[in-house]
C-alpha positions in Angstrom: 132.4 143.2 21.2 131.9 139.9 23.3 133.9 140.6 26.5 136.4 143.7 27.4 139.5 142.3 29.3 142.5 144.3 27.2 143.4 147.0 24.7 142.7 144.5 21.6 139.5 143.9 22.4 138.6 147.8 21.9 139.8 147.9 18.4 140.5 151.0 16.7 141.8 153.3 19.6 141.6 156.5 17.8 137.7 155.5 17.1 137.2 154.1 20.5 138.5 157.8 21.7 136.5 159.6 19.0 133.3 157.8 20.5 133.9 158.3 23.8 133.9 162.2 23.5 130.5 162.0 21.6 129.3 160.1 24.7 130.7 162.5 26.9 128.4 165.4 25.7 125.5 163.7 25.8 125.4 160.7 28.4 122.1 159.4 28.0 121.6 159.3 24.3 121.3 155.6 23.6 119.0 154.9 27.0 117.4 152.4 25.1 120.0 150.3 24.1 120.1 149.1 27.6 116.0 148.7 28.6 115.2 146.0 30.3 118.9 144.5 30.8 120.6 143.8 33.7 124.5 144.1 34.5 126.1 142.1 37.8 129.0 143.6 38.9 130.9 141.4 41.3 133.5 142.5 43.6 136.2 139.8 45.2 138.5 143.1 46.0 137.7 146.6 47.4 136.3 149.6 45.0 135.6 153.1 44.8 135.8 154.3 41.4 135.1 151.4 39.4 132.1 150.1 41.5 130.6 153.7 40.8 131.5 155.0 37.6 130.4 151.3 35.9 127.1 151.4 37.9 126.6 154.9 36.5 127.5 154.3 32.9 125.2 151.1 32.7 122.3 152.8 34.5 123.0 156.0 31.8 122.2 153.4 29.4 119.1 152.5 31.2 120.5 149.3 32.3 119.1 147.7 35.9 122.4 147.0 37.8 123.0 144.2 40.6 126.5 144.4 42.6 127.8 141.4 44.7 130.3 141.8 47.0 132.2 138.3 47.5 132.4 137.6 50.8 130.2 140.4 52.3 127.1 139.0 52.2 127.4 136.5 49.9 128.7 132.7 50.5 132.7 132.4 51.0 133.8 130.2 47.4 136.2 128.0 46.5 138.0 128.4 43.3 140.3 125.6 43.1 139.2 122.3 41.3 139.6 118.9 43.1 139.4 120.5 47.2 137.7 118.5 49.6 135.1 121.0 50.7 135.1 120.7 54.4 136.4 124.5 55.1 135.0 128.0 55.7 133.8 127.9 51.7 130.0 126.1 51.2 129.9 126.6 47.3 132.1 126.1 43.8 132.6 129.6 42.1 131.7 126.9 39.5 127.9 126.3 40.0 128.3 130.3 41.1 129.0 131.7 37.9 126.2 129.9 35.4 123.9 130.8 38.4 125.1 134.2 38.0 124.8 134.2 34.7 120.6 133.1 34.9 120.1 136.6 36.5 122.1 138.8 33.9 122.8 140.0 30.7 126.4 141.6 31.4 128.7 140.4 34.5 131.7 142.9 35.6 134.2 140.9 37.3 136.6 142.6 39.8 139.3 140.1 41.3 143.3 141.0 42.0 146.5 138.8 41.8 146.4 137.2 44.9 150.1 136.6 45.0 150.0 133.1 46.0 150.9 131.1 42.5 152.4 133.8 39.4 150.8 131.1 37.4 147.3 131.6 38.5 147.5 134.9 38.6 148.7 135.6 34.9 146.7 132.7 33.6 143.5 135.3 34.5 141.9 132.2 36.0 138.7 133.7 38.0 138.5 136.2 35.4 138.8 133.5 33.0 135.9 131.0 34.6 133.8 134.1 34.4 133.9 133.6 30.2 133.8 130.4 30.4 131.4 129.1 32.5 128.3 132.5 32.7 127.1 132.3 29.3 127.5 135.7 29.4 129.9 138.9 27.8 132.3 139.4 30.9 133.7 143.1 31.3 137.1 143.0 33.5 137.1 145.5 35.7 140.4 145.3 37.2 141.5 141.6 37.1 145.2 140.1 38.0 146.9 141.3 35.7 145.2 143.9 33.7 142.7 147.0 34.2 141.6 148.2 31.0 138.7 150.1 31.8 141.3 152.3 33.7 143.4 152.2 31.1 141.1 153.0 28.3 140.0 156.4 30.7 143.8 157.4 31.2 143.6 157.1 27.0 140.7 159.6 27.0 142.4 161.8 29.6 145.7 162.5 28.0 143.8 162.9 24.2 141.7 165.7 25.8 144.5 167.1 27.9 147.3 166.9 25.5 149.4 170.1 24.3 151.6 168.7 21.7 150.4 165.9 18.8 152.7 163.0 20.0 153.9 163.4 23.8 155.9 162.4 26.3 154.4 160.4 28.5 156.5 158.8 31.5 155.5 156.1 34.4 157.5 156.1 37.0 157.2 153.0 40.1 156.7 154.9 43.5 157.1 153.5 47.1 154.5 152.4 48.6 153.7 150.2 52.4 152.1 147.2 50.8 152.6 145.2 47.8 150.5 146.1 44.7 149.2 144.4 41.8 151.2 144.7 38.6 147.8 145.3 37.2 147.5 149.1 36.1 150.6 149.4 35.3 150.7 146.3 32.9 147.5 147.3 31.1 149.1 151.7 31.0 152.0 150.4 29.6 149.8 148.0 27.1 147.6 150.5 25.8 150.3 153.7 25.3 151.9 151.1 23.7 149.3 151.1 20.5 149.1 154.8 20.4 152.3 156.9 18.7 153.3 158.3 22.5 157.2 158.9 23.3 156.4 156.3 25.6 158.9 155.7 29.0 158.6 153.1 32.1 161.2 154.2 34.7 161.8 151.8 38.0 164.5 150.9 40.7 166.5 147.8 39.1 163.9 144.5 40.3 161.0 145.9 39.6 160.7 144.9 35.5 157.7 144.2 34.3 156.3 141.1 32.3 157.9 141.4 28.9 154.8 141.2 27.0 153.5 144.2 28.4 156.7 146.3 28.5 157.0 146.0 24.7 158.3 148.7 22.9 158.3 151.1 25.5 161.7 152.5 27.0 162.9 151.6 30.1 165.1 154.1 31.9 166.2 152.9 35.8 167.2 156.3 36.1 164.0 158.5 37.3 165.2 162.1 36.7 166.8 161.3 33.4 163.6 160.0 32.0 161.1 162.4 33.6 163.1 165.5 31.6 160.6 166.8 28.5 157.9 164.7 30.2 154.0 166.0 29.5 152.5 163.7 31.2 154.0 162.1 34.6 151.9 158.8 35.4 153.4 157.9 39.0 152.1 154.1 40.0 153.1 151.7 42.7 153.9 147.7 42.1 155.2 145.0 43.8 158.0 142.9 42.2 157.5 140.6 39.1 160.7 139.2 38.4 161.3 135.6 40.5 162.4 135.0 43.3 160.5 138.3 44.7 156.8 138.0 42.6 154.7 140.0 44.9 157.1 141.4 47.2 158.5 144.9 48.2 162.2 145.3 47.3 162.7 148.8 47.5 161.4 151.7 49.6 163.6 154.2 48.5 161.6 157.9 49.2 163.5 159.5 46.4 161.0 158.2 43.5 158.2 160.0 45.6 157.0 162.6 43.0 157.5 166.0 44.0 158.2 169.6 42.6 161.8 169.0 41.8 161.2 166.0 40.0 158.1 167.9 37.9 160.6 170.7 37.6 162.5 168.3 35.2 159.6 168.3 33.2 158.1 170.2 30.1 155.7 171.2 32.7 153.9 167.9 32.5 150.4 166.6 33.6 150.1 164.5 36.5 148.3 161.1 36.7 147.3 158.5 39.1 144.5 156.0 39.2 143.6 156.8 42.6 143.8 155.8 45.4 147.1 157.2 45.9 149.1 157.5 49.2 149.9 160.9 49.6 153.7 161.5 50.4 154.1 158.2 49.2 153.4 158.1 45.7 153.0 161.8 45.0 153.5 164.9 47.5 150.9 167.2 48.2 151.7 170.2 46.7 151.7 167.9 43.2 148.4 166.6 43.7 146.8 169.3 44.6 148.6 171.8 41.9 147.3 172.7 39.1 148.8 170.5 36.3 147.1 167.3 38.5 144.7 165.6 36.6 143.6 163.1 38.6 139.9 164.2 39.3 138.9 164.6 35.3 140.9 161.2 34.7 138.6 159.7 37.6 135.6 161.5 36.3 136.4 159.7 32.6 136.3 156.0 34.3 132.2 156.5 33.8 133.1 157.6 30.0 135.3 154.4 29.8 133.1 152.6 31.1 130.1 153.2 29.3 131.5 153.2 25.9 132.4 149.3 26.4 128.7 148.2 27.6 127.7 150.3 24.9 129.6 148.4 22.2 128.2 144.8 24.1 124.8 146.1 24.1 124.6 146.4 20.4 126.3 143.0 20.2 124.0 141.5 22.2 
């Protein structure tokens, strides 16, 4: 595996799975695999869990890791071709990256939709300068419009967690006070999509997805009436898609806030978020802190994600 930016590039999910709970007993079994290499994780937006859980799973394959926070500590860049440089921003994310790229044998790239041009933003175009321009295998970890390392550890959490071979899994918009990347939700909905789930998407009208990641799931605008039989209850935020409102809030309705009752219209489902999650936004208390809540072992699983990807790079390097 070159770079890791979407489901395809995992292959097989049922092997990718199947590997990841071998690496899960025994974390530091290929150590050597990552002697003497380097990853460079570099952060244009905010992280807890991913900064972390990647700098764990390289350094459990006994990789030296470097982390670069853009813009904290590190010279402002531009991005756009053809500016006249006379700003706040002294150098070209494009003599950046290949610079970058001297110093490393991985680069992580973290970098959000920005919300200013839908075409930038699901063109992947830092992401995309990354691969093209470091010389390097590129791991996205969380990029406009995708964040498969996420993805790939809510995978690993529902296969261990599951109670029935093929279940229900439903992922319901909540409210939430800012507008939120499409990003999570986009790349949940890509990968259930490749496994044999009874896969569901519920949302106010406005808030559809892009097509092409919606695929064959359902879409149900009526929240109750998809979340009954649910196992698993994936509650996530996003800001509008559809134009004339890409990037805005449209709704704020409190009703989709998860709470017992809705869970009560469940087969006694299994709740998910990728954290961070505004409580009594997103989810109430009593949800997130009740027993069928699964969003400490799913966080936990981000370093299992996570290291089964640099694995597969390392023995392509």
């Amino acid at each position: 595996m070159r770079n890791f930016t979407n489901v395809h590039d995992i292959g097989d999910l049922k092997a990718a799975v199947a590997e990841a709970l071998e690496v899960k007993k025994d974390r530091y079994a290929y150590t050597a695999l990552g002697r003497n290499k380097t990853m460079l994780m570099i952060f244009f937006n905010s992280s807890l869990r991913t900064r972390l859980s990647t700098q764990k799973a390289a350094m459990n394959l006994g990789m030296n890791t470097m982390v670069l926070d853009i813009n904290q500590g590190a010279w402002k860049l531009e991005t756009e071709r053809g500016v006249i440089m006379d700003g706040d921003k002294p150098e070209h994310l494009l003599e950046a990256i290949p610079v970058m790229g001297c110093y490393c044998d991985i680069i992580g790239v973290r970098s959000f939709a920005r919300f200013e041009s839908k075409e930038d933003d699901y063109s992947e175009k830092i992401l995309n300068q990354f691969i093209d321009y470091s010389g390097r295998p590129v791991v996205s970890m969380e990029a406009a419009t995708r964040h498969p390392l996420q993805s790939f550890a809510d995978l690993i959490t529902i296969e261990e967690h599951k109670e029935t071979p093929r279940p229900k899994v439903v992922m319901t918009w909540a409210p939430h006070p800012r507008s939120l990347p499409q990003a999570v939700p986009n790349s949940f909905a890509e990968w259930m999509n490749e496994t044999d789930y009874d896969f569901v998407i519920t949302h106010p009208e406005g808030y559809e997805l892009d097509p092409k990641f919606v695929g064959k799931a359902k879409v149900e605008y009526d929240q109750k009436k998809a979340l009954e039989g649910a196992d698993f209850v994936y509650a996530k935020n996003w800001a509008a898609y559809t134009d004339p409102n890409y990037g805005k809030i449209i709704n704020t309705d409190r009703s989709w806030t998860v709470g017992v009752e809705h869970m009560a219209l469940t087969n006694n489902a299994q709740f998910m978020h990728c954290l961070p999650v505004r409580r009594n936004m997103i989810v109430t208390d009593d949800v997130i802190e009740g027993p069928r809540s699964l969003v400490i072992p799913e966080a936990a699983n981000r370093e299992i994600s996570a290291q089964v990807v640099l694995k597969r790079i390392l023995e392509s390097l």
